[in-house]
N, CA, C and O atoms as a GROMACS GRO file, in nm:
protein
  432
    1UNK      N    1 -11.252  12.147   6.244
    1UNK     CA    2 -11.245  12.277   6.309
    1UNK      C    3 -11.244  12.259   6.460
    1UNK      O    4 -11.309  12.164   6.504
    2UNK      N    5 -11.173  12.345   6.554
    2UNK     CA    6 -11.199  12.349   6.686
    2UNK      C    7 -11.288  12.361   6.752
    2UNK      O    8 -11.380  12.423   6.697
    3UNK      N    9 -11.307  12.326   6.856
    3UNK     CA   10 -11.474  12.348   6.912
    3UNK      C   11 -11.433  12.422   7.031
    3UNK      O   12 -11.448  12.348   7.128
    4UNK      N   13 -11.419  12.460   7.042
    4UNK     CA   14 -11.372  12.684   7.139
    4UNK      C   15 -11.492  12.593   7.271
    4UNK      O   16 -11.443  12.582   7.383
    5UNK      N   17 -11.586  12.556   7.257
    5UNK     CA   18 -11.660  12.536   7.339
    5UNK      C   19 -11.739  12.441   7.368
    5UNK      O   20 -11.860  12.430   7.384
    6UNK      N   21 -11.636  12.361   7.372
    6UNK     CA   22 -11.678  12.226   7.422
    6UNK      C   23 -11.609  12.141   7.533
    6UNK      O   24 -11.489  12.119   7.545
    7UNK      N   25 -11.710  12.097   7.611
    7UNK     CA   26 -11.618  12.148   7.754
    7UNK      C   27 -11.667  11.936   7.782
    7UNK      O   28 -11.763  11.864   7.756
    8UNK      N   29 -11.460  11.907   7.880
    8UNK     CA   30 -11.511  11.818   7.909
    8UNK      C   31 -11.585  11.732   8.015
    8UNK      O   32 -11.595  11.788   8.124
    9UNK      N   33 -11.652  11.578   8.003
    9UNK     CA   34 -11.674  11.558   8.093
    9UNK      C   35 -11.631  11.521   8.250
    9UNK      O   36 -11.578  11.410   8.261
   10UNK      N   37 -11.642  11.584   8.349
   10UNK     CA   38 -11.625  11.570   8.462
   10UNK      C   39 -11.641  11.452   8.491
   10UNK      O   40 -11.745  11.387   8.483
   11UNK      N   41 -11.493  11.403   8.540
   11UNK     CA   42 -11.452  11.216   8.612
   11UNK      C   43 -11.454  11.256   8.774
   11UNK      O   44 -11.358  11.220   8.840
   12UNK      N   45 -11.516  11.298   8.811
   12UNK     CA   46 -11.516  11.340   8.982
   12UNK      C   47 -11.649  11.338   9.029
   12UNK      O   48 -11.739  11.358   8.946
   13UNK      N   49 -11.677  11.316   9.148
   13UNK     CA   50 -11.812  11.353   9.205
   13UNK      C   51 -11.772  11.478   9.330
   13UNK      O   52 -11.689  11.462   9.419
   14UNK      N   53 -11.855  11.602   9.310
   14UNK     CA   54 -11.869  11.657   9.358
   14UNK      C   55 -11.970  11.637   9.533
   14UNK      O   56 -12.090  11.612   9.542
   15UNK      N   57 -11.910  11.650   9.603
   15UNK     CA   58 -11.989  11.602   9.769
   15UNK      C   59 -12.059  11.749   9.822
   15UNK      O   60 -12.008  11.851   9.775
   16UNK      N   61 -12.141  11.759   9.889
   16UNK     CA   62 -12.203  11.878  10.017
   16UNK      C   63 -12.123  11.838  10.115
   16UNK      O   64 -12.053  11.737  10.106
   17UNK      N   65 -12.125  11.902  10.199
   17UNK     CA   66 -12.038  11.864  10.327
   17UNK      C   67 -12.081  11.742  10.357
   17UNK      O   68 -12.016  11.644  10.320
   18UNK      N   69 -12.207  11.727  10.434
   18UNK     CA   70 -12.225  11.572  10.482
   18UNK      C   71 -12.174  11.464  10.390
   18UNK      O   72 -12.099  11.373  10.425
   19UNK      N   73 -12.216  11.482  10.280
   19UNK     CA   74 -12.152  11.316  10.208
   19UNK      C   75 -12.002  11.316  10.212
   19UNK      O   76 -11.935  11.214  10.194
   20UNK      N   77 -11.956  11.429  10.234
   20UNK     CA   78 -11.816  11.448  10.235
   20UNK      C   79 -11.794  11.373  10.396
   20UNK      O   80 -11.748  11.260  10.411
   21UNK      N   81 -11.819  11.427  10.462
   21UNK     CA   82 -11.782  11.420  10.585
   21UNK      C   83 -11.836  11.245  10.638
   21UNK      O   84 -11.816  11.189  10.745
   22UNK      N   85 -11.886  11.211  10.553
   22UNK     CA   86 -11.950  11.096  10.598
   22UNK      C   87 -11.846  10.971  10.481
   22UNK      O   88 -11.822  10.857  10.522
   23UNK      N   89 -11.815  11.002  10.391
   23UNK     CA   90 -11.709  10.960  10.306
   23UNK      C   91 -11.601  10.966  10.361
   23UNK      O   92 -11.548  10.855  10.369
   24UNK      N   93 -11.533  11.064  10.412
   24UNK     CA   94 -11.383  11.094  10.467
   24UNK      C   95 -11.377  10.981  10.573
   24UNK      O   96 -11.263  10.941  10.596
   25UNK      N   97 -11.481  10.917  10.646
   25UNK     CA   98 -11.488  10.858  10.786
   25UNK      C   99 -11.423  10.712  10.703
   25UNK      O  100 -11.334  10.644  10.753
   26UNK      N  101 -11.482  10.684  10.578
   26UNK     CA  102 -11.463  10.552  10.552
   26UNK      C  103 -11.296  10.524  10.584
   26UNK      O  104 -11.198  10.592  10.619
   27UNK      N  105 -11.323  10.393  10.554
   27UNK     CA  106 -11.158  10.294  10.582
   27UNK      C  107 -11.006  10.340  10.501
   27UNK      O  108 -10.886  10.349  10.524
   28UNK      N  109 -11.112  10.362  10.382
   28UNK     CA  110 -10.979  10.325  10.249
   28UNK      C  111 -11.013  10.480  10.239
   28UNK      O  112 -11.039  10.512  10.123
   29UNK      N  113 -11.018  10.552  10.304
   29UNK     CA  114 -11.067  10.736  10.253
   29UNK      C  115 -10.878  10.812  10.270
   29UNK      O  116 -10.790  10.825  10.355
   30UNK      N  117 -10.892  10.827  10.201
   30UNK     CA  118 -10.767  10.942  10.234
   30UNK      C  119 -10.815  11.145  10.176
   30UNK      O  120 -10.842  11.192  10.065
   31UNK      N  121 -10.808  11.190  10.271
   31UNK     CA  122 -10.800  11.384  10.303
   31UNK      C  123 -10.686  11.426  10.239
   31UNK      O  124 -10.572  11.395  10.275
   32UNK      N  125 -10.713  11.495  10.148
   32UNK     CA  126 -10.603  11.576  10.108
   32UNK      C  127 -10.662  11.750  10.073
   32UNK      O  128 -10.736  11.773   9.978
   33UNK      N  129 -10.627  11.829  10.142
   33UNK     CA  130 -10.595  11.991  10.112
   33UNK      C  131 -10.501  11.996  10.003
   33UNK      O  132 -10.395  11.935   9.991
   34UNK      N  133 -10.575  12.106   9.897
   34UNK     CA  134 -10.457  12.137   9.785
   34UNK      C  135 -10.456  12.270   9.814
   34UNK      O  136 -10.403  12.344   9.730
   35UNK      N  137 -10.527  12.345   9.969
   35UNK     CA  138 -10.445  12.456   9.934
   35UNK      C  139 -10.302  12.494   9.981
   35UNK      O  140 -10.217  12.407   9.996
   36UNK      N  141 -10.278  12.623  10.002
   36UNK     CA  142 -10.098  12.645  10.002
   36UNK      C  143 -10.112  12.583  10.170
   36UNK      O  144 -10.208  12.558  10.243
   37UNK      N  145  -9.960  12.575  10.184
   37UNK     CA  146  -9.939  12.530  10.330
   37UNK      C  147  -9.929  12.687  10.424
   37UNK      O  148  -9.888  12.668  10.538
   38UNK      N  149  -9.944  12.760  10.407
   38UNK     CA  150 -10.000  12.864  10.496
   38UNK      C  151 -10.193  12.860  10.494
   38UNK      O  152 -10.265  12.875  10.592
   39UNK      N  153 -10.218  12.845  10.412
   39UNK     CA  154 -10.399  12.856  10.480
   39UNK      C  155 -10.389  12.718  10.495
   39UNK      O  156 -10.509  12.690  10.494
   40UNK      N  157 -10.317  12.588  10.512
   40UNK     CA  158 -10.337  12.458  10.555
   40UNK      C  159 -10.313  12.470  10.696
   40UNK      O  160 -10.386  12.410  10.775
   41UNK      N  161 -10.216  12.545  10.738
   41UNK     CA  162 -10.135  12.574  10.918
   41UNK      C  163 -10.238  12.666  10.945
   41UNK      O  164 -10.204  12.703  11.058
   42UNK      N  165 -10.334  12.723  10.919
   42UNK     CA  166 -10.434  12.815  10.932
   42UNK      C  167 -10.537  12.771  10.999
   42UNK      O  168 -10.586  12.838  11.091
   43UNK      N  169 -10.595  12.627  10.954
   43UNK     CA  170 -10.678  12.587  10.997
   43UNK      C  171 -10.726  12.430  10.862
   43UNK      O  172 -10.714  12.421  10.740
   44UNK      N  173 -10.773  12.342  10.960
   44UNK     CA  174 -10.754  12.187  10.843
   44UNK      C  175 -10.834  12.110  10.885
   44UNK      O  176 -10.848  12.104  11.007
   45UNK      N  177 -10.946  11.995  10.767
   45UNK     CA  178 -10.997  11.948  10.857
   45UNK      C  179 -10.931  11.778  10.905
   45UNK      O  180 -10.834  11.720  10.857
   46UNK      N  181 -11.004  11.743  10.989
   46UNK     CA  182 -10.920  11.616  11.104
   46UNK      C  183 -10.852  11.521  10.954
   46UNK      O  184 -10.907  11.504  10.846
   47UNK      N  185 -10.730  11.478  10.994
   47UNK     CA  186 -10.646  11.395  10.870
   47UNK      C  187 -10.610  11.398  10.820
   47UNK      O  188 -10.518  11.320  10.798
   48UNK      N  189 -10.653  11.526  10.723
   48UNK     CA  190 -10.640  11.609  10.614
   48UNK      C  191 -10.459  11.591  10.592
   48UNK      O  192 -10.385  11.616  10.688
   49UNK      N  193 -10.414  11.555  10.484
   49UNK     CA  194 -10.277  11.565  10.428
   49UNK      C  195 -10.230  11.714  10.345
   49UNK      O  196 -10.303  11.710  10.246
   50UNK      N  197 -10.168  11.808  10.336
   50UNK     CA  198 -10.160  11.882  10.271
   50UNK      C  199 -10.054  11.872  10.109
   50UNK      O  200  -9.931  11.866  10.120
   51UNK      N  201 -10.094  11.872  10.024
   51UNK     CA  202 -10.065  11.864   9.911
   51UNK      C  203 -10.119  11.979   9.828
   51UNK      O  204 -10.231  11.975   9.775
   52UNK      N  205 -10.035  12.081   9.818
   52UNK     CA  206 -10.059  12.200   9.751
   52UNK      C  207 -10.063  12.240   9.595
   52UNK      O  208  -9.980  12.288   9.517
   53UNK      N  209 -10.214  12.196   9.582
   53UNK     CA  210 -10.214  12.197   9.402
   53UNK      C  211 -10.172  12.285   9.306
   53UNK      O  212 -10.184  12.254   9.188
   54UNK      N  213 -10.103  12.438   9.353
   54UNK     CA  214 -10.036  12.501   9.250
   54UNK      C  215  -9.873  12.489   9.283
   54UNK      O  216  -9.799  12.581   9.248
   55UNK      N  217  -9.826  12.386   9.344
   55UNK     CA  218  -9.672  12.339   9.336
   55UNK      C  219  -9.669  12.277   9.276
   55UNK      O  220  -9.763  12.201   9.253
   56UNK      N  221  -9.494  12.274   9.183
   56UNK     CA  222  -9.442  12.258   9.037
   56UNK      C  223  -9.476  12.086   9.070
   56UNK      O  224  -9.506  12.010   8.978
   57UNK      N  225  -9.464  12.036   9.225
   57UNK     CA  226  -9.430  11.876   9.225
   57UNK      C  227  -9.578  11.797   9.287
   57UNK      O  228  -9.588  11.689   9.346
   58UNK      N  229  -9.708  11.918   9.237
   58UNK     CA  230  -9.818  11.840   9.290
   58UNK      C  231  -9.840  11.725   9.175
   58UNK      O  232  -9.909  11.638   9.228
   59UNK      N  233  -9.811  11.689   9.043
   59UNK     CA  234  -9.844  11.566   9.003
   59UNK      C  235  -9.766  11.454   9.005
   59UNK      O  236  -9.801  11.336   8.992
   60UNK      N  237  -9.594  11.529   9.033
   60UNK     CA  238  -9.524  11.393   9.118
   60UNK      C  239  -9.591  11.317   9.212
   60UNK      O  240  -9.603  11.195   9.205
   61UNK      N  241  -9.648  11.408   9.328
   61UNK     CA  242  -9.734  11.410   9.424
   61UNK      C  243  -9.832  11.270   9.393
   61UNK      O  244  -9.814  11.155   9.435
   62UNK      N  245  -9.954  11.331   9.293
   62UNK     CA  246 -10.026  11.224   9.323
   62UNK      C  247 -10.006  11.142   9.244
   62UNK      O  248 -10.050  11.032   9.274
   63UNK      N  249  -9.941  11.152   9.127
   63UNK     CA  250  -9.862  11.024   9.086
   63UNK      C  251  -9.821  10.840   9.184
   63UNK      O  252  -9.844  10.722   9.159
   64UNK      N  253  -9.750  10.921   9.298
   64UNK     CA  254  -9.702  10.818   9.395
   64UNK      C  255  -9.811  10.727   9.476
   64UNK      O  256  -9.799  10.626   9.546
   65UNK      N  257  -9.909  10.798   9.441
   65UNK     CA  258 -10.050  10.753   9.551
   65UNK      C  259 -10.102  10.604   9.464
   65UNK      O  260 -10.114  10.563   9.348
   66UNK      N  261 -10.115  10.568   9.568
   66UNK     CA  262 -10.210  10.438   9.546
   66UNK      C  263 -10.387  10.475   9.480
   66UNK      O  264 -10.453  10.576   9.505
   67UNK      N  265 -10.427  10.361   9.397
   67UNK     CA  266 -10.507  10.406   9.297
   67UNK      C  267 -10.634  10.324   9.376
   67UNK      O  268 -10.751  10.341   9.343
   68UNK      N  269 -10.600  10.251   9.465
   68UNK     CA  270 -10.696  10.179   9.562
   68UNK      C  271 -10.830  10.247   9.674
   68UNK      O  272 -10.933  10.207   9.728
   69UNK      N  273 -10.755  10.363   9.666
   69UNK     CA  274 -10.768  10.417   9.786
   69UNK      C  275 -10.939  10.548   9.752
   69UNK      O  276 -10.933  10.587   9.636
   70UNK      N  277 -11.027  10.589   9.805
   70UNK     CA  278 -11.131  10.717   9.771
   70UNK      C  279 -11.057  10.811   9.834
   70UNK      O  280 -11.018  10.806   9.950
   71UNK      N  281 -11.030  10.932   9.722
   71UNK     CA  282 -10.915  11.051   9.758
   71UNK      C  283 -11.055  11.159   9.744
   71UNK      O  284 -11.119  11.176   9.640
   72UNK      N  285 -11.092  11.255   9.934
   72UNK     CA  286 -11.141  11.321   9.878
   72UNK      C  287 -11.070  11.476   9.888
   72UNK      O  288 -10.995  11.486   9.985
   73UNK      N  289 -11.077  11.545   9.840
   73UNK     CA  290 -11.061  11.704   9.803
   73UNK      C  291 -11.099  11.808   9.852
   73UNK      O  292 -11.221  11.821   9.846
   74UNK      N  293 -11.044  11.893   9.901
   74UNK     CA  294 -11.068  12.008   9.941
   74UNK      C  295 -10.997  12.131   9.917
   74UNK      O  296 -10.875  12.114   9.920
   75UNK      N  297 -11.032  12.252   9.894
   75UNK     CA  298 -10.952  12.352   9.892
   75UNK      C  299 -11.040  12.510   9.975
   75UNK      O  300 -11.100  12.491  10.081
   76UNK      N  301 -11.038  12.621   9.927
   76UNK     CA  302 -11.110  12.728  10.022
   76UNK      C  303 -11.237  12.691   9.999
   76UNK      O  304 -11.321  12.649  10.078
   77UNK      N  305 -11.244  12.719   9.824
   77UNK     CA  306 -11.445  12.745   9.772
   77UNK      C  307 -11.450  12.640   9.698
   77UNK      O  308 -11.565  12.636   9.654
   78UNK      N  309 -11.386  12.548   9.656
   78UNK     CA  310 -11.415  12.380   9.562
   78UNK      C  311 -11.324  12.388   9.447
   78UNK      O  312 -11.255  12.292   9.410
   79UNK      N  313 -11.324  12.543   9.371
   79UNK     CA  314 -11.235  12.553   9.255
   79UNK      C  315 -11.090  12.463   9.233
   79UNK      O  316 -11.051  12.392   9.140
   80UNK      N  317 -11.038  12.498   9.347
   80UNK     CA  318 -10.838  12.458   9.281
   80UNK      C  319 -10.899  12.260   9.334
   80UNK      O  320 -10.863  12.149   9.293
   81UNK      N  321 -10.992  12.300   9.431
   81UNK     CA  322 -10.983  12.122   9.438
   81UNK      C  323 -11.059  12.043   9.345
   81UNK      O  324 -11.071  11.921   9.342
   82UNK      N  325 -11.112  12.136   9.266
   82UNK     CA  326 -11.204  12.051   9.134
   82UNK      C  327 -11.092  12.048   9.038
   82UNK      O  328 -11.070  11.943   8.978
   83UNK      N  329 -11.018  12.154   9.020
   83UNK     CA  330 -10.886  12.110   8.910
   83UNK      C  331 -10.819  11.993   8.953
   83UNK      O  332 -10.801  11.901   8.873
   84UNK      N  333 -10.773  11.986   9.092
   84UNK     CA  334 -10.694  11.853   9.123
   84UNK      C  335 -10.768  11.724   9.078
   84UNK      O  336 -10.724  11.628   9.014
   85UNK      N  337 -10.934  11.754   9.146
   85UNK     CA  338 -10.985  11.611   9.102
   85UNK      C  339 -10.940  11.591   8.951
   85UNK      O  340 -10.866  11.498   8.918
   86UNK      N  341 -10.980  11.664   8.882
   86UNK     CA  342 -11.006  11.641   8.709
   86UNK      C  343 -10.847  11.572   8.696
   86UNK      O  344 -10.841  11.456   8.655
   87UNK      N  345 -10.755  11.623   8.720
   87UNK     CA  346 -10.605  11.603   8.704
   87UNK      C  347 -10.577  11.452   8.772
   87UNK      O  348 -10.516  11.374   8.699
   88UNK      N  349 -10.612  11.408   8.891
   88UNK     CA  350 -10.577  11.238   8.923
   88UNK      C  351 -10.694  11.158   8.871
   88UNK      O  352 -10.695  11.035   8.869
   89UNK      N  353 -10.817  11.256   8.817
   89UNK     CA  354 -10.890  11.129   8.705
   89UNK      C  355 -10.802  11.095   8.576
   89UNK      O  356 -10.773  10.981   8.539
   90UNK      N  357 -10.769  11.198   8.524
   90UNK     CA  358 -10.700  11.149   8.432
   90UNK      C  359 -10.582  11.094   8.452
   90UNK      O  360 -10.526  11.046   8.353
   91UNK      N  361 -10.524  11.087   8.571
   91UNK     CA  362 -10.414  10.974   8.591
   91UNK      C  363 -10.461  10.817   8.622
   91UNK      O  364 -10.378  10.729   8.649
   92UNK      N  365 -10.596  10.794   8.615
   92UNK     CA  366 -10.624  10.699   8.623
   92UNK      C  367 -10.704  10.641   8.769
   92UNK      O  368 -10.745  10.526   8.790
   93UNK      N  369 -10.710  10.738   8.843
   93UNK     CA  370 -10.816  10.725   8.994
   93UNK      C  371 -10.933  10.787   8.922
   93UNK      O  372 -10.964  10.869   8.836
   94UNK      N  373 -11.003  10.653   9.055
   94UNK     CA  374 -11.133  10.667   8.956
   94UNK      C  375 -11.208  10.650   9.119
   94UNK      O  376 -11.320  10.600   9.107
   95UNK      N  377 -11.180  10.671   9.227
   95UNK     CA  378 -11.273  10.733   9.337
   95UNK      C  379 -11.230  10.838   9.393
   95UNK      O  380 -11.150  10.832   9.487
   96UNK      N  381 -11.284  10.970   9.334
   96UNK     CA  382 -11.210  11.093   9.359
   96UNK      C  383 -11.347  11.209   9.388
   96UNK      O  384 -11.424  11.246   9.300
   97UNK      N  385 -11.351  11.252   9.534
   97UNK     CA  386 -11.451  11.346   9.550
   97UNK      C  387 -11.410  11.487   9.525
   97UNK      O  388 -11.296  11.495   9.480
   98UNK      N  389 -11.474  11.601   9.542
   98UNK     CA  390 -11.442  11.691   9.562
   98UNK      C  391 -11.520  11.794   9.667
   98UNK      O  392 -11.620  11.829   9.605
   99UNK      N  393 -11.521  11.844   9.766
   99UNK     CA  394 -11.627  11.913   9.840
   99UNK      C  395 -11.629  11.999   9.805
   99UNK      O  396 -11.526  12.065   9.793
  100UNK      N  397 -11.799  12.061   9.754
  100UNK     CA  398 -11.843  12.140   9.692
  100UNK      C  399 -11.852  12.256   9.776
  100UNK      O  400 -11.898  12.257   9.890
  101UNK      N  401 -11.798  12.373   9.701
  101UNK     CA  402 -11.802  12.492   9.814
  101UNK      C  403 -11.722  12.501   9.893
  101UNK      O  404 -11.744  12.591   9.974
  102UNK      N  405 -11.599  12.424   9.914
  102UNK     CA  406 -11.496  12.383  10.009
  102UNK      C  407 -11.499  12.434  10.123
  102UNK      O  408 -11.607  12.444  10.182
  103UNK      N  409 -11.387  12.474  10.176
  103UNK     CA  410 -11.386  12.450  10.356
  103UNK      C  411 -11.462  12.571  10.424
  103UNK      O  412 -11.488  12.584  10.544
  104UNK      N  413 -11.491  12.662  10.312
  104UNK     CA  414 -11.524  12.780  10.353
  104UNK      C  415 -11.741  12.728  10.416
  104UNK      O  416 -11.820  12.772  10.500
  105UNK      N  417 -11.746  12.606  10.298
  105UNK     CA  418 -11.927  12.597  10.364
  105UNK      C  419 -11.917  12.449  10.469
  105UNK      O  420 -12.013  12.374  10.487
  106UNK      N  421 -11.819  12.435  10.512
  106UNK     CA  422 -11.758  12.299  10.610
  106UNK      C  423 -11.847  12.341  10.772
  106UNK      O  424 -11.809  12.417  10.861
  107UNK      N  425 -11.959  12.268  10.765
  107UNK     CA  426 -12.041  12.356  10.923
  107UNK      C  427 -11.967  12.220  11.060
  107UNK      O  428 -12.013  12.224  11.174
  108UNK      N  429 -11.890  12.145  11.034
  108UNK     CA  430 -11.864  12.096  11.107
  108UNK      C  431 -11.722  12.105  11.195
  108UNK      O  432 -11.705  12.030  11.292
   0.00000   0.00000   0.00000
């Protein structure tokens, strides 16, 4: 039988700003925004790549990315960037943050 409610486990670590912000600094860190490229031209934080997670070609997208690399996440409130994380765990990245509360609780 189906299990309607059974939910899976989360391959991401969720960050507060500081561990975020203190993660993003590292070497091998790559910034990516999944929101649209109008609230990205709006305002972004430093590096930040824009890759817009409800376009048809965001898993071409991270498809192409190197699997080497800590990809962390952002979007307004954490939501669309917690879907992205879940989506390049299961492509096989396996250092993938997400900032919790996204850019909207960003005090820096």
């Amino acid at each position: 039988m189906f299990n309607l409610f059974h939910k899976k486990a989360k391959q991401y670590t969720d960050l507060n700003a500081e561990d975020f912000y203190n993660g993003m600094r590292e070497k091998d860190a790559v910034v990516i925004d999944v929101r649209t490229a109008g609230e990205f031209s709006g305002g972004k934080l430093p590096g930040a790549r824009n890759m817009d997670m409800m376009s048809p070609g965001f898993n071409k997208q991270i498809q192409n990315l190197p699997k080497d690399k800590a990809y962390y996440l952002y979007c307004r409130s954490g939501n669309r960037s917690g879907h992205a994380c879940d989506t390049m765990a299961d492509l096989g990245f396996e250092k993938v943050y997400n900032l919790a509360g996204g850019i909207i609780s960003w005090p820096y």
